[in-house]
MARLOTI-531632 format. One line per 3 residues: number of its first residue (from 1); their letters; for each residue z, x, y of C-alpha. Coordinates in steps of 0.2 Angstrom, whole numbers, plus 5000, padded with zeros to 4 digits. Layout:
// residues N
NUM	a	Z,X,Y; ...
// end
This chain:
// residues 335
1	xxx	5101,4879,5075; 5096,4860,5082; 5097,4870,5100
4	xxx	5084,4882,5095; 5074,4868,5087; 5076,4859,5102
7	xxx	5070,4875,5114; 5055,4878,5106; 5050,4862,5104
10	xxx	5048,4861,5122; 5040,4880,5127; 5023,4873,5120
13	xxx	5010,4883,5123; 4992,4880,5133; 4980,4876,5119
16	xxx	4969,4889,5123; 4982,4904,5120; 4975,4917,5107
19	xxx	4990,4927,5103; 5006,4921,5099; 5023,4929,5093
22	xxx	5039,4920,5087; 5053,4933,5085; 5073,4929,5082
25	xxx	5069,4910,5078; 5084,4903,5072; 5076,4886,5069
28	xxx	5075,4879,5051; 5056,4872,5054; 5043,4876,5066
31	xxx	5040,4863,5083; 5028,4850,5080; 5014,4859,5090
34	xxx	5014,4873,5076; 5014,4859,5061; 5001,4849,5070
37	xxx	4989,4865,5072; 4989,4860,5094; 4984,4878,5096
40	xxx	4969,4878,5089; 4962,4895,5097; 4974,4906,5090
43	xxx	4969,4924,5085; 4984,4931,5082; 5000,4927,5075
46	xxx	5016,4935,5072; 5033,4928,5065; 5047,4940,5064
49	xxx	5067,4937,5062; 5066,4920,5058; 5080,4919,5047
52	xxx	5081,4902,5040; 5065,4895,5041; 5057,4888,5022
55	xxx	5041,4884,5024; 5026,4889,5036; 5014,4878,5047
58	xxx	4997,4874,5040; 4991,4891,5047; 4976,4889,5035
61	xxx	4970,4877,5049; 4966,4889,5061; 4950,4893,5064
64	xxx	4950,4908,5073; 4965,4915,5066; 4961,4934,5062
67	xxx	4979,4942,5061; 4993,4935,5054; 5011,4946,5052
70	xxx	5024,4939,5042; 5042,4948,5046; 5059,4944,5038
73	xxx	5056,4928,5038; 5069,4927,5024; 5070,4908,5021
76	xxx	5053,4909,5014; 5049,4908,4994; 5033,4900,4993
79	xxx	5018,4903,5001; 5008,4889,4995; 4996,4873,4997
82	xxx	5008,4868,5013; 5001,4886,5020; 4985,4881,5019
85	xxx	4982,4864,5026; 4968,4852,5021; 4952,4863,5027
88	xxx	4936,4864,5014; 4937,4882,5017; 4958,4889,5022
91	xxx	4959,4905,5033; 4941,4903,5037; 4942,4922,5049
94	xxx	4959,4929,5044; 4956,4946,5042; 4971,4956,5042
97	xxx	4987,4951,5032; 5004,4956,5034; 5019,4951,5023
100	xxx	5035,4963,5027; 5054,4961,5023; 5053,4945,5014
103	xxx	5067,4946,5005; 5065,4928,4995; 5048,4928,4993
106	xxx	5045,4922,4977; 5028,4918,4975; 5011,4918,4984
109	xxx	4998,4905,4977; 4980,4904,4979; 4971,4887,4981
112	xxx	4965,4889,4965; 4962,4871,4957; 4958,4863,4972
115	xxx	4937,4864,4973; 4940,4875,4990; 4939,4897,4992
118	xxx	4952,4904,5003; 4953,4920,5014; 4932,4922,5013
121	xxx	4935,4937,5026; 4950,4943,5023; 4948,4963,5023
124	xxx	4966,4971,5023; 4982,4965,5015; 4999,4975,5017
127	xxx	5013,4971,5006; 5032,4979,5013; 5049,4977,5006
130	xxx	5045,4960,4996; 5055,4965,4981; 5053,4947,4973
133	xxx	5034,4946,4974; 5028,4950,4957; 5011,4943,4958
136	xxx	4998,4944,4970; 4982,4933,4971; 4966,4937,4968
139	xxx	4955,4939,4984; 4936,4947,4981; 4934,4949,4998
142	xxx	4951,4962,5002; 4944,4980,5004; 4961,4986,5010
145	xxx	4978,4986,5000; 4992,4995,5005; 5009,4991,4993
148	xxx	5026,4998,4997; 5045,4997,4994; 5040,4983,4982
151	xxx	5042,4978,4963; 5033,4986,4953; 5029,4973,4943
154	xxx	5016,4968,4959; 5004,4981,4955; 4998,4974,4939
157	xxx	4989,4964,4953; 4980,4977,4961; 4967,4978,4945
160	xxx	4962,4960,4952; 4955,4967,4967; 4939,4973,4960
163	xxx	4932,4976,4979; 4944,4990,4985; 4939,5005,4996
166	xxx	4959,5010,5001; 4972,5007,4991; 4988,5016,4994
169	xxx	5005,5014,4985; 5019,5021,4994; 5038,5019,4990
172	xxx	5042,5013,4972; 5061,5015,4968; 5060,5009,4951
175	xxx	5042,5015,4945; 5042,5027,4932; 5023,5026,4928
178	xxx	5008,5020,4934; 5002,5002,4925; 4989,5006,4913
181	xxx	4971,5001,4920; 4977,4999,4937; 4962,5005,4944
184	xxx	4949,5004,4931; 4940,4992,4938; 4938,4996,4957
187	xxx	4921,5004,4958; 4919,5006,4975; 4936,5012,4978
190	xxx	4934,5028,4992; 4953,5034,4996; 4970,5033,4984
193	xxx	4986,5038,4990; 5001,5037,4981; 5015,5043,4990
196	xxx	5034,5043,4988; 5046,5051,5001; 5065,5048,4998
199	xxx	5081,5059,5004; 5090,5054,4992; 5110,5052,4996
202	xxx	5116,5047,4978; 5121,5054,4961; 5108,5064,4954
205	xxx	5107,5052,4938; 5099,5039,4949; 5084,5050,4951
208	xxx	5071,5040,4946; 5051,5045,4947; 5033,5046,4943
211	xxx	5029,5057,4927; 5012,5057,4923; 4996,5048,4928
214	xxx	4990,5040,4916; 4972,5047,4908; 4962,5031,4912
217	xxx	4967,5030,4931; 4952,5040,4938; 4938,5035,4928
220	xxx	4923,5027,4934; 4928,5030,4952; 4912,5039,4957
223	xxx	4913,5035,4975; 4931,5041,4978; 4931,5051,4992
226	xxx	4951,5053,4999; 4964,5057,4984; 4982,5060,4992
229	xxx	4997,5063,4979; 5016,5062,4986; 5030,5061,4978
232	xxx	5047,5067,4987; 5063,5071,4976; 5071,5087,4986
235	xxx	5085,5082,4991; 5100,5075,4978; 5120,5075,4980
238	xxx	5133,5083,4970; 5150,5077,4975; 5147,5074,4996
241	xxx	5136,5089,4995; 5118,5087,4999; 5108,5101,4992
244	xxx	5088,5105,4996; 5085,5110,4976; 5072,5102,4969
247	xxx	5076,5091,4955; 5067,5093,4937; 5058,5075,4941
250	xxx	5040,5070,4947; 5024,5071,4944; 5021,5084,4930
253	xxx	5003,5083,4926; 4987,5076,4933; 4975,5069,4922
256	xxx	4959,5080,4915; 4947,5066,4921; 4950,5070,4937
259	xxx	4934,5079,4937; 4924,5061,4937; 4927,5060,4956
262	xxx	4909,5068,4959; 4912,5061,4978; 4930,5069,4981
265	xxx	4928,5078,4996; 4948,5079,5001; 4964,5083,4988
268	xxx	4979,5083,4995; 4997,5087,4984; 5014,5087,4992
271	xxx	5029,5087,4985; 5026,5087,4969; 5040,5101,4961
274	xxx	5036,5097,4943; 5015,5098,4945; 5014,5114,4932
277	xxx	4996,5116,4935; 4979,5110,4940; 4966,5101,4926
280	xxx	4951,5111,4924; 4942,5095,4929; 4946,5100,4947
283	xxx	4930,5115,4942; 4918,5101,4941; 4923,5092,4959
286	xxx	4906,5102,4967; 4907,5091,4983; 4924,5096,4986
289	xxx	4927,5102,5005; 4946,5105,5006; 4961,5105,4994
292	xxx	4978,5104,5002; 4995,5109,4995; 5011,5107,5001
295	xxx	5030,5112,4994; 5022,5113,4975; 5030,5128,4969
298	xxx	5021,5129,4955; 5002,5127,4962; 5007,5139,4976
301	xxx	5011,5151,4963; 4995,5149,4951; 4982,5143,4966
304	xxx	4986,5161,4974; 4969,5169,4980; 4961,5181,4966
307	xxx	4976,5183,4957; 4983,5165,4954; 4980,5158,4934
310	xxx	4972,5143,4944; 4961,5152,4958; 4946,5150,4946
313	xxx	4948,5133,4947; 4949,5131,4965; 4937,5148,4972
316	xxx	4924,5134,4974; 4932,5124,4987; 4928,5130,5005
319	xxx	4945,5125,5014; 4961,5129,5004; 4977,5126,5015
322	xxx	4993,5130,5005; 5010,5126,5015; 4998,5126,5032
325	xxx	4993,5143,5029; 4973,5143,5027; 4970,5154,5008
328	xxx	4951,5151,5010; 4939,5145,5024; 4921,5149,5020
331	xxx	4913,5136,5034; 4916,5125,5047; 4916,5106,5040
334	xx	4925,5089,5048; 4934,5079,5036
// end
């Protein structure tokens, strides 16, 4: 451990290098030349592997830092006032932020208190397999959130983001309903995915799963262009046999108030066995352009051109793609 301490200590870097990535680190603190912010032009930045480092460099020092990834860093509870180093305005151009496999990772803290805003141009923030971060802070300027394999308890957060264009949710183990208001107040929200893919490989009682939307989750979203809906439950085992039978679990309904997207122009369902049918609100989405369906029994059946119970809901649509077979194209459009 003192050997690696000691080796990168001494492969300092020319003080103009823009893009720098630490992987395998066994080190239990970073050389001086990170601490003391020597590097002062660094765009990029990557830590991965580093499996018994606690606490980061002042990162917040750098002023030209636009991309930081933070990997399986997995010594690492805090990000905190440390992170940010003593700069009137911490993170001054980050942009993009990464946080994935940090397994300790307890809490992350705004500098809230201190008199000084953090992350002014911070656009996109993805949050991976960080199954102890429950809150995440509130940043006006993120447009971009993208949440997976995490607790769920993290996506009470998301309502704090009130300046989201994307947010997608992908990957919730232990999530059996969306948090109430979770989206309520994001306005200029433009594309939703929520998507779950999992083959599962254990007793069938441990099937766990979305059942409903809740009613409030697509109102006022006027500008929502991009809804995408997947939630993957086909495979479950009996014994050590792995069957392709779709379990009775899932998504059953969406919610009426769907039809308050007056900007959706692209609907796409997947695996969603237990959707029993469309809203009517999907009659009043008159902009549109294509709705795509994929291994959901149930909508296949009742979305079935002409004779379907749902066809009146969807004859409006110009693009119908069902299992990758085209049911309806009346024009040429790009998405």
């Amino acid at each position: 451990m003192e050997r690696s301490e000691e080796v990168l200590c001494g492969l300092q870097p020319h003080s103009n290098l823009k893009q720098l990535c630490i992987s395998g680190y066994q080190g239990i603190k970073f050389p001086n030349w990170m601490m003391d912010s020597l590097l002062p032009n660094l765009v990029q930045i990557s830590v991965e592997e580093c499996c018994s480092c606690e606490r980061l460099p002042p990162l917040g020092k750098l002023q030209f830092l636009k991309n930081l990834r933070l990997k399986s860093v997995k010594g690492l509870k805090y990000i905190s006032r440390d992170v940010y180093g003593d700069e009137e305005i911490p993170f001054p151009s980050l942009e993009s932020l990464t946080l994935d496999s940090m397994q300790s990772l307890e809490a992350w803290t705004n500098t809230a208190g201190t008199g000084r805003d953090s992350f002014p141009c911070l656009r996109e923030i993805t949050v991976c397999n960080c199954a102890k971060l429950v809150d995440l802070p509130t940043i006006p300027s993120v447009r971009t959130l993208k949440i997976k394999n995490s607790s769920a308890a993290s996506l009470l957060s998301v309502r704090n983001f009130t300046s989201l264009a994307f947010l997608s949710i992908e990957n919730f183990c232990d999530l059996t309903n969306l948090p109430d208001g979770m989206v309520k107040n994001h306005a200029f929200l433009e594309r939703l995915e929520i998507v779950r893919r999992r083959n599962l490989k254990s007793p069938s009682n441990q099937l766990d799963n979305l059942f409903a939307l809740p009613d409030g989750m697509v109102k006022n979203h006027a500008v929502l262009e991009r809804l995408e809906i997947n939630v993957m439950n086909l495979k479950a085992c009996q014994g050590s046999a792995i069957t392709d039978r779709p379990r009775a679990f899932g998504i059953s309904s969406l919610p009426n108030q769907i039809g308050h997207l007056m900007s959706l122009s692209y609907l796409h369902i997947s695996d969603c066995p237990d959707l029993m049918s469309l809203p009517d609100g999907v009659k009043r989405l008159n902009v549109l352009k294509e709705l795509e369906i994929e291994e959901c029994p149930n909508l296949e059946r009742r979305c079935n051109k002409e004779t379907g119970e749902d066809w009146l809901k969807v004859a409006h649509i110009p693009e119908i793609v069902i299992n990758s077979e085209e049911i309806q194209s009346l024009g040429s459009w790009q998405r």
